[in-house]
C-alpha positions in Angstrom: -12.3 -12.6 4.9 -12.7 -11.3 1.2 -11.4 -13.8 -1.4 -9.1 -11.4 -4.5 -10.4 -12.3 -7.6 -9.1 -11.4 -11.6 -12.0 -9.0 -10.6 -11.4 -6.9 -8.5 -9.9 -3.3 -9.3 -10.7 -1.3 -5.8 -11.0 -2.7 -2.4 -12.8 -1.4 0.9 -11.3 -3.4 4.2 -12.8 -2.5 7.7 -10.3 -2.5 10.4 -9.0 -6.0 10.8 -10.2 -7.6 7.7 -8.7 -9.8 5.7 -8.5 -9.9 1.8 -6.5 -13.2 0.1 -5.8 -14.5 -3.2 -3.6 -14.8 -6.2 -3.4 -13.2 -10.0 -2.6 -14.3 -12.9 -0.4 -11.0 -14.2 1.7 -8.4 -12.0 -0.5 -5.7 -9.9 0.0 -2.3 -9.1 -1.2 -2.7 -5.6 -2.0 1.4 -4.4 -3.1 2.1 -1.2 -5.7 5.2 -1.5 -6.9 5.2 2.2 -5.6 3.5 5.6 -3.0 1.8 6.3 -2.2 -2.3 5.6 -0.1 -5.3 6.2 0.5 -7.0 3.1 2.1 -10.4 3.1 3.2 -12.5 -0.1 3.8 -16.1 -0.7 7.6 -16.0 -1.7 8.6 -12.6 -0.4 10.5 -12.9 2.6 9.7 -9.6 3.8 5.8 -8.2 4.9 4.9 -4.8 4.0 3.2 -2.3 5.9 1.7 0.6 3.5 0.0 4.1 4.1 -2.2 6.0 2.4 -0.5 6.8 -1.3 2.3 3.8 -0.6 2.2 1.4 -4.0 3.9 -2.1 -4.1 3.6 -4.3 -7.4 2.0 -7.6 -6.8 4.5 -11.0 -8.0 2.0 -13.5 -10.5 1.0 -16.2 -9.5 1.9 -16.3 -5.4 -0.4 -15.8 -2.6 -1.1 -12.6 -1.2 -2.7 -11.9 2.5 -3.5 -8.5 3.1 -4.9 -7.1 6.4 -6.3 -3.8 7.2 -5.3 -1.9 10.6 -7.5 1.0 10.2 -10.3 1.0 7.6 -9.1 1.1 4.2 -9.5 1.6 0.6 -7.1 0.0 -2.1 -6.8 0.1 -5.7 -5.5 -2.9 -8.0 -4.2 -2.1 -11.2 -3.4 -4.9 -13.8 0.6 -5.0 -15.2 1.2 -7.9 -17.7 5.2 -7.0 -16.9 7.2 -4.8 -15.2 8.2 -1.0 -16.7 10.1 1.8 -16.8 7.2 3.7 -16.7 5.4 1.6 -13.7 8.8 1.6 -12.1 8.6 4.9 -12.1 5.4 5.3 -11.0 5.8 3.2 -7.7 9.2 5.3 -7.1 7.3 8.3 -7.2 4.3 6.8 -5.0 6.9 5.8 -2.6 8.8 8.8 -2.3 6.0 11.1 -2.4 4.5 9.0 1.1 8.1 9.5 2.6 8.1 13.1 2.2 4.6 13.5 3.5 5.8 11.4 6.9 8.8 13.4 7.3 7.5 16.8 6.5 4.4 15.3 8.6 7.1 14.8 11.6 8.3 18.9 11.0 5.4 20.2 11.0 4.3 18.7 14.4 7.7 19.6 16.0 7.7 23.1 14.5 4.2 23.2 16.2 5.2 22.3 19.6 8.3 24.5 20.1 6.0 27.3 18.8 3.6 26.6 21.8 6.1 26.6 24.1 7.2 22.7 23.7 10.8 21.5 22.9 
């Protein structure tokens, strides 16, 4: 298990390892590779990001995040909440939707083209 620290700025998981810990000021929490479960002290939902899925951190609560796959994530410090990060993690989030459902049409166009469905 990897313990977060005020430190850290990117972050390689293996498969089914766990990273913990708390921060002092919002993150921008970016998943660059893989895919995780990220759980957080006061949330009462867990998330489960992909590869170019973003979620901003709360201060101060504890956050358990668990690699599936092997994975690479990127913490960015946020003293408070903007437009312009607001923003940022719309477009992150958006952006990963399209890719999945475009991701979904490609393989469907594929298989009635080869004699599928």
């Amino acid at each position: 298990m990897t313990k977060l620290t005020q430190q850290h700025h990117h972050l390689h998981l293996g498969s089914g390892t766990l990273a913990t810990g708390k921060f002092e000021r919002s993150r921008l929490l970016l998943v660059r590779r893989g895919h995780v479960w990220i759980t957080q002290e006061g949330r009462t939902e867990d998330f489960w990001l992909s590869a170019g899925d973003a979620l901003i951190l709360q201060p101060g609560k504890m956050v358990v995040i668990e690699a599936a796959i092997a994975s690479e994530i990127y913490l960015e410090h946020r003293s408070e909440l903007t437009l312009q990060l607001w923003l940022k993690t719309r477009c992150l989030a958006m952006r990963a939707a399209l890719r999945k459902r475009l991701g979904r049409f490609v393989r469907f166009g594929q298989t009635a083209r080869q004699g599928g469905y």
